[in-house]
C-alpha positions in Angstrom: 0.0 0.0 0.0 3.0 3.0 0.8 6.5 2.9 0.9 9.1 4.4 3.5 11.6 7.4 2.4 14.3 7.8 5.0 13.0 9.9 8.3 9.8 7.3 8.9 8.1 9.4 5.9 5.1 7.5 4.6 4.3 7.9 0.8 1.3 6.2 -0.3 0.8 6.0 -4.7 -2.0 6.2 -6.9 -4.7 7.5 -4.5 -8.0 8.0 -6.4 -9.6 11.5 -5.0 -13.4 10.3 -4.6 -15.3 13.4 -2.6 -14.3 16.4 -0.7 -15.1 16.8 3.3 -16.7 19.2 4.6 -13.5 21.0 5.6 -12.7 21.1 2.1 -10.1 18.6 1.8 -10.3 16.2 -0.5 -11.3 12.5 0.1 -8.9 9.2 -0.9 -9.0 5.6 0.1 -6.1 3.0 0.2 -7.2 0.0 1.3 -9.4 0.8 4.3 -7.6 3.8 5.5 -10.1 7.1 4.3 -7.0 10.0 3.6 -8.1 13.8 3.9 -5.6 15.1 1.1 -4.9 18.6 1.1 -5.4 20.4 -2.0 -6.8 17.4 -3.5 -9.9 17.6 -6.0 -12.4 15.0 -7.2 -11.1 13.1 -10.2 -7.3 13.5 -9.2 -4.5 10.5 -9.2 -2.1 11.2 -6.5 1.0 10.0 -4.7 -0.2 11.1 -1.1 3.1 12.1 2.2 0.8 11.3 5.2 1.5 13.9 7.7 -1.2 12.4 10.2 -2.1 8.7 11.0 -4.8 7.8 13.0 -6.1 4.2 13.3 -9.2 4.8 10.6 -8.0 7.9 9.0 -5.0 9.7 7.9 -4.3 13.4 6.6 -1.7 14.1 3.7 -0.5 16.6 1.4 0.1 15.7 -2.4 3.4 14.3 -2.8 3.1 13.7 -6.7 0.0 15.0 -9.1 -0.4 12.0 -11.9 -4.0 12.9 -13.1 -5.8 16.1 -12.3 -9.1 16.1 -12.4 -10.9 17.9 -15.2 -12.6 19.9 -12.3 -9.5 21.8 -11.7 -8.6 24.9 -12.7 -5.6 27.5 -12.2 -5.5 29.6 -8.7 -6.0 33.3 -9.6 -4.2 34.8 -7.1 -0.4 34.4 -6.7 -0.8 33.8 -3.1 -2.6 30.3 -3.0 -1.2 27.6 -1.5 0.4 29.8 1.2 -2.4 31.9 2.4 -5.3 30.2 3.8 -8.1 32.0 2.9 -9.1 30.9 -0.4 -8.2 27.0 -0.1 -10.8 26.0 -3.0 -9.4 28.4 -6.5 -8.1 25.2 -7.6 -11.3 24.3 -8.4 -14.2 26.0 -11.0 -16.5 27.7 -8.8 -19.6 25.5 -10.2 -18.0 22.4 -8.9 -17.5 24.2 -5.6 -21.2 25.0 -5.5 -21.8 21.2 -6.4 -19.9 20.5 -3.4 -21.1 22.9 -0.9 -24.5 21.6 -1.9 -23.6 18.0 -1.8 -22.0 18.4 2.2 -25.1 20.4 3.4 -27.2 17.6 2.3 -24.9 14.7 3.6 -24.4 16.6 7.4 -28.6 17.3 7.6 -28.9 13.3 6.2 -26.4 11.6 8.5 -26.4 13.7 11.7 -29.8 14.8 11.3 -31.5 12.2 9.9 -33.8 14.6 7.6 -34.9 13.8 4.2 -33.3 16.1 1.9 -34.5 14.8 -1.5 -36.5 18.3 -1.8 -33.7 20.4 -1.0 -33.3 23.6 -3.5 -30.3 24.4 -5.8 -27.4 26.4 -3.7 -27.6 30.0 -4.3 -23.7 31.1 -5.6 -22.5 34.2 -5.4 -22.7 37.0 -8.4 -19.3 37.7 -7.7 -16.4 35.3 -6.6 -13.6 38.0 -6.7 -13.8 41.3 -4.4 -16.8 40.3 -2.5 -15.9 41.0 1.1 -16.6 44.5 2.6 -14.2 43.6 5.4 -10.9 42.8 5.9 -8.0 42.9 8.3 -4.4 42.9 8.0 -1.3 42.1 10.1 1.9 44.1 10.5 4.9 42.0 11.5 8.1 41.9 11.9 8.4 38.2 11.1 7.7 37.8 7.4 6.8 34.1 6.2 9.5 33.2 3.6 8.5 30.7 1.2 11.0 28.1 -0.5 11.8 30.5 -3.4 12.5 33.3 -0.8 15.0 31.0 1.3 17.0 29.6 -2.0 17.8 33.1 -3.1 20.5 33.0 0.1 20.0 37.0 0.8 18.9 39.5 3.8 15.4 39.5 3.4 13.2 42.7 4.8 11.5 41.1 7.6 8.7 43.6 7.3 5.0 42.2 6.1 1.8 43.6 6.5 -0.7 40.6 5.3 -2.6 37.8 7.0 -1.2 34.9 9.3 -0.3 31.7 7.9 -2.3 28.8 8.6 -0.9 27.2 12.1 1.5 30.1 12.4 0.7 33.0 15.1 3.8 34.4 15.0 4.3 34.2 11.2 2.6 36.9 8.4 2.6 36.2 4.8 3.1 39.5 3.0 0.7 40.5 0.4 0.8 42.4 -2.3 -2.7 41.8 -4.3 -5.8 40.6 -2.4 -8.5 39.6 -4.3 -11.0 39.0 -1.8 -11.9 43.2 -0.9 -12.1 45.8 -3.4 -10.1 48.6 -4.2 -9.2 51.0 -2.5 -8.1 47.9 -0.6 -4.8 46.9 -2.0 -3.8 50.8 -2.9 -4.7 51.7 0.7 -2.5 48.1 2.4 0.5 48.7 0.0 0.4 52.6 0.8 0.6 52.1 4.4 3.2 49.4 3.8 5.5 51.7 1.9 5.1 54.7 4.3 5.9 52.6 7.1 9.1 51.1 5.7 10.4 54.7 4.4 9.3 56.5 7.7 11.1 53.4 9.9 8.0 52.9 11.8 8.2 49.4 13.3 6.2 46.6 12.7 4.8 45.0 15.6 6.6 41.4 17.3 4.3 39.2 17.7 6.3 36.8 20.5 8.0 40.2 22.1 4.7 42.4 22.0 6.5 45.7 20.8 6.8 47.9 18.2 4.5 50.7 16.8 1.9 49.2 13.8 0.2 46.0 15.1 -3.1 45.9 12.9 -4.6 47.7 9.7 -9.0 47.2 8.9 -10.3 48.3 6.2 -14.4 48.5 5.3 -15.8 49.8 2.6 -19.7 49.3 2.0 -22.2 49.1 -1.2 -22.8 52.8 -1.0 -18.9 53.9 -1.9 -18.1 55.0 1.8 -14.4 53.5 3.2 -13.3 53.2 6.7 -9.8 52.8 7.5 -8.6 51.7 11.2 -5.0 51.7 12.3 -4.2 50.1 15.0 -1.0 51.2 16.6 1.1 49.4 19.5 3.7 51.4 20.9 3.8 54.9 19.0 5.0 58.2 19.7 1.7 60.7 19.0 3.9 62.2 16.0 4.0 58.8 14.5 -0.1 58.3 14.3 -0.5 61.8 13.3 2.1 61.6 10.5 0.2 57.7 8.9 -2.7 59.8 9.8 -2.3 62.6 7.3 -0.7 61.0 4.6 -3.9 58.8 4.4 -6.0 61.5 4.9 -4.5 63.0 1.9 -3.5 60.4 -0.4 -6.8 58.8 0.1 -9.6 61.6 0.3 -12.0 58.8 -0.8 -11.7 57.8 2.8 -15.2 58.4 4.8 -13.9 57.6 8.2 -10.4 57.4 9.0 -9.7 55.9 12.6 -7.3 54.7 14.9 -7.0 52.8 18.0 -3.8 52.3 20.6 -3.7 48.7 22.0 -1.4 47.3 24.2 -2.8 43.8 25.0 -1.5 40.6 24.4 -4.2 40.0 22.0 -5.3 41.8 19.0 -9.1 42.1 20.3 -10.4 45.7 20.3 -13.9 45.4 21.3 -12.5 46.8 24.8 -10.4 49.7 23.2 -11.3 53.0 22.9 -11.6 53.9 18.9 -10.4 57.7 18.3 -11.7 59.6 14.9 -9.1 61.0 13.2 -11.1 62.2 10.1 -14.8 61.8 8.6 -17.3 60.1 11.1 -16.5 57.1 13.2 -18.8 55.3 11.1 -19.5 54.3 7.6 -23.5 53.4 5.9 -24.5 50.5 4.3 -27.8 49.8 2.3 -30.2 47.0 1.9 -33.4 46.9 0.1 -34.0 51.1 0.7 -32.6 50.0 4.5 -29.4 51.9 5.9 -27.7 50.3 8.3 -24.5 52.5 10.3 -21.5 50.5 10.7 -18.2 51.1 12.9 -15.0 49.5 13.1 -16.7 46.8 16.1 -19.8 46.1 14.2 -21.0 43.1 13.0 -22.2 43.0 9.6 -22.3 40.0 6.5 -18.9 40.4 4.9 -20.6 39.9 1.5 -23.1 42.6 1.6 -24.6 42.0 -1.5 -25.0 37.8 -1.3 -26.6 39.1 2.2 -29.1 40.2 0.5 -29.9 37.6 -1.5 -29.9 36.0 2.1 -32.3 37.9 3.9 -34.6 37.6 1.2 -34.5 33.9 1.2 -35.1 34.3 4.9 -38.2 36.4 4.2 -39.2 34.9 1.5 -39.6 31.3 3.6 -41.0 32.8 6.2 -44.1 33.9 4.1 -45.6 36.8 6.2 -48.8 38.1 6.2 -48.1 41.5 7.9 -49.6 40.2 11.3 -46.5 38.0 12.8 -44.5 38.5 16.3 -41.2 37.4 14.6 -38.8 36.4 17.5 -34.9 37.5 15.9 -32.6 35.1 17.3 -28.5 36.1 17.5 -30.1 39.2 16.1 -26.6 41.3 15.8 -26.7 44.4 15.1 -30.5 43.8 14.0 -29.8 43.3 9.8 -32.3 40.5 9.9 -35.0 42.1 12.3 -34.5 45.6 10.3 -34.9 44.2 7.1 -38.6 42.4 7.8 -40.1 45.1 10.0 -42.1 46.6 7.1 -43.4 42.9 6.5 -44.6 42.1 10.0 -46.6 43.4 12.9 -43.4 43.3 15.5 -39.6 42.0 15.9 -38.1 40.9 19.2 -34.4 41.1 18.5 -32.0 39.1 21.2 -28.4 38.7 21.5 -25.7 38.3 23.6 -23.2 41.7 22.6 -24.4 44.5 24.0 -22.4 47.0 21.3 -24.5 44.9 18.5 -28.0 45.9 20.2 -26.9 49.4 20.6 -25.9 49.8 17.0 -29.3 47.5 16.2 -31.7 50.0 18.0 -29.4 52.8 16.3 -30.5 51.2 13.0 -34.0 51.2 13.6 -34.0 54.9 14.8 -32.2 55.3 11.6 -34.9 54.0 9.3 -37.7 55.1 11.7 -38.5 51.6 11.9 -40.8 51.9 15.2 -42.3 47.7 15.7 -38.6 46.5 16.5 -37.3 45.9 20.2 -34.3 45.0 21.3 -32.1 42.6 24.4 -28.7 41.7 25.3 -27.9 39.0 27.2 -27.2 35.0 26.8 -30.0 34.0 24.7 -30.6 30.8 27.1 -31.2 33.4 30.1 -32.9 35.8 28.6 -35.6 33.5 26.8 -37.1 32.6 29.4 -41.1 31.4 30.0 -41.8 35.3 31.9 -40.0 36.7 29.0 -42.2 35.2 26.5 -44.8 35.7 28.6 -44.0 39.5 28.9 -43.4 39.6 25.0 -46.3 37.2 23.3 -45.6 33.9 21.9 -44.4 34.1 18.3 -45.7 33.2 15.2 -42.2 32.9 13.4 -39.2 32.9 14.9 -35.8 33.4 12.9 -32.5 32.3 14.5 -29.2 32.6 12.8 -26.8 31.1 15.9 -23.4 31.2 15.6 -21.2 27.8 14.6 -21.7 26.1 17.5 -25.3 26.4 17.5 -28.1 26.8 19.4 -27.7 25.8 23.3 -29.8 22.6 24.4 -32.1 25.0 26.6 -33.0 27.0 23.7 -34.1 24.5 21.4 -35.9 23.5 24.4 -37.7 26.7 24.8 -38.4 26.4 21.1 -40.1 23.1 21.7 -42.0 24.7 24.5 -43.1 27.7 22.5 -44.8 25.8 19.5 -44.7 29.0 17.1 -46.2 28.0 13.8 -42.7 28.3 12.1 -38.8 28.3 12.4 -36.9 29.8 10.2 -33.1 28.2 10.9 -30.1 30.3 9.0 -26.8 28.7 9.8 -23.5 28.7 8.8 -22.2 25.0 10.1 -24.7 22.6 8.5 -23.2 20.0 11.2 -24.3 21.8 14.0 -27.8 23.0 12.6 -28.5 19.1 11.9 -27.7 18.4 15.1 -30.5 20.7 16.2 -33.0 20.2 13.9 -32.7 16.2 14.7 -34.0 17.6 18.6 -36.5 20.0 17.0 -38.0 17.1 14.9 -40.1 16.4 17.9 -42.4 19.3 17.0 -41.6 19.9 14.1 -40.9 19.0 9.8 -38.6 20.6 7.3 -40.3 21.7 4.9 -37.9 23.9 2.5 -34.2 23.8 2.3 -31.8 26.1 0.2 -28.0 26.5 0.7 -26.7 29.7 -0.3 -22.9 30.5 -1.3 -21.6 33.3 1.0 -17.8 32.8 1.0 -16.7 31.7 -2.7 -13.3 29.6 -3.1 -13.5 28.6 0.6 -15.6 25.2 2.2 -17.6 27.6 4.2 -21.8 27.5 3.0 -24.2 28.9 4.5 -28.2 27.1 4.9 -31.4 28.2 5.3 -34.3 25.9 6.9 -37.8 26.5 7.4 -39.7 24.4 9.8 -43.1 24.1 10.5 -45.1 23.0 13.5 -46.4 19.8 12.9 -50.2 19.4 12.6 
């Protein structure tokens, strides 16, 4: 079955690549051992280096390519294979909604036993290049060198501002040409890069916690606004102001121009103070004749316009009349519950960040939206039987929970509440089987429909709609 190379090295030939998982690696058997190959696509002929054995399964890498599959293509962006957040531009992106579609229905049929054979057609995204309207960047003074980098034999500029390599904390792949946010994106990253390095500001250590540029954010929204967030270390005041000004001039397209000091260990700043250096502290986004105010802390769909398409999906399976009390579970900053006010009679929004239900009430004041309310606090404590006793039962509820899921003692409540409908959006179709398989003691699935947020990656997200059974 394999063969030994010097160093205990396991190199098994001629694995046929049969599936991908759901992690989006792809799927080989030799004899009874099931190989998650990385990189791997359906249809490919491989000589697999194991680099994990368990006793059923094994993880490798590709050692030698002998057939690729006629459902690969060439990555796009010079980066792959390095950079971790496009894993799938190796394949065409209608194979990877084939895929996406095909794991949904496998986790909801094997971990929670539902009958899929009505599921709809995954929804893919308009567009699989420059779709994010967030991203964040690294500054380090530990720059990832690849092979090519380490057989020229030279002093390398340490320097990067980019994203973390897969595994590696301490270890930032520089990049040059991102094709995941729009421009200004790259202009405004490469600027910042280049006036660091000819103004000797230092790039922030990682293992040492010093220097003065630590992270970078950049936002840009649907409507043409663009927030920029530095976030600095250990700088001397004439070092923010002088980044400061340059972007505020080289960039006048900038709409809020921010910056932040943080000294942690960690690079969280949802406990830092956020200072405006230029514009407002906050940029606007639109949905459906909606605005919805965003700041560097908010949460908001990172593919604004496939949200959309999401929320109308939600809508469009929860079929209101204009009557409902819609219960908006893991509500955020309120998108959902926003966005279906003019459809219902009232929205309940709940969730746990506190920041997200201020900017969620924000929103509704906003729009003059006036049948919304809002609560933060741990869902499983605050739905409780005198809170729904206080509030009404609902007719629909929505929940959208995080990857984990939804806690036992909320699918309980659920099962106690008997509203007429559920409408389940997740992003881990593992976890939402798990608790549909609980829910299916009151109630069916009835409609189905995966929808593409994240193109090139394994990520899907999955909309359900239950209904109470008669």
């Amino acid at each position: 079955m394999s063969r030994r190379k010097p160093g205990t090295v396991t190199i098994i030939p001629n694995v046929h690549i049969i599936d991908i998982a759901e992690e989006g690696k792809g799927v080989g058997k030799a004899d009874e051992l099931v190989i998650f190959v990385d990189k791997a696509v359906p249809g490919d002929v491989v000589d697999v280096k194991l680099t994990k054995k368990k006793k059923n399964f094994a993880e490798a890498i590709i050692e030698t390519l002998h057939e690729k599959s006629a459902l690969r293509t060439d990555p796009f962006c010079p980066h792959f294979g390095t950079c971790g957040g496009c894993k799938w531009q190796h394949m065409g992106y209608d194979s990877q909604l084939k895929f996406k579609q095909k794991n949904v229905e496998a986790a909801l049929q094997r971990l929670g036993k539902i009958d899929t054979s009505s599921a709809e057609p995954i929804l893919g995204s308009a567009k699989n290049r420059y779709y994010r309207n967030k991203l964040e960047f690294t500054f380090s003074n530990k720059r990832w060198l690849d092979r090519t980098d380490i057989e020229r034999d030279e002093d390398f500029d340490m320097n990067a501002l980019g994203f973390h390599v897969p595994l590696r904390f301490d270890k930032i792949l520089d990049i040059e040409h991102c094709y995941l946010q729009d421009e200004p994106s790259n202009s405004i990253r490469n600027s910042v890069r280049k006036y660091a390095l000819e103004n000797s500001l230092s790039f922030y250590d990682l293992r040492n916690h010093e220097g003065v540029l630590r992270n970078l954010i950049i936002r840009t929204s649907t409507t043409g606004e663009v927030m920029v967030a530095v976030i600095f270390a250990y700088p001397e005041q004439e070092q923010v102001d002088g980044l400061m000004n340059f972007l505020k001039a080289e960039f006048p397209q900038i709409t809020s121009l921010l910056y932040i000091i943080n000294q942690k260990k960690n690079d969280t700043i949802f406990d830092q103070e956020v200072i405006t250096f230029a514009g407002r502290d906050h940029i606007f986004e639109e949905m459906d004749g909606i605005r919805f105010k965003i700041g560097v802390k908010s949460f908001y769909q990172t593919n604004s316009e496939q949200a959309f398409e999401l929320y109308k999906i939600t809508r469009d399976f929860a079929a209101f009349k204009g009557d409902e009390l819609v219960y908006d579970l893991y509500t955020g900053a309120g998108t959902i519950a926003n966005f279906i006010a003019k459809n219902v009679k009232q929205v309940v929004g709940v969730e746990y960040v506190p920041t997200a239900i201020e900017d969620a009430k924000f929103n509704s004041e906003l729009n003059g939206i006036e049948n919304t309310i809002f609560y933060a606090g741990d869902m499983k404590d605050i739905l409780t039987s005198e809170f729904i006793l206080a509030h009404g039962k609902p007719d629909v509820v929505i929940t959208d929970p995080p990857r984990a899921g939804m806690h036992t003692d909320v699918v309980k409540r659920l099962l106690e509440m008997e509203s007429e409908k559920i409408v389940y959006v997740s992003c881990n179709a593992a976890t939402q089987a798990r608790d549909l398989e609980l829910l299916n003691e009151k109630y069916d699935v009835v409609r189905i429909k995966p929808v593409d947020m994240f193109p090139h990656t394994q990520h899907v997200e999955n909309v359900v709609l239950l209904k109470l059974k008669s």
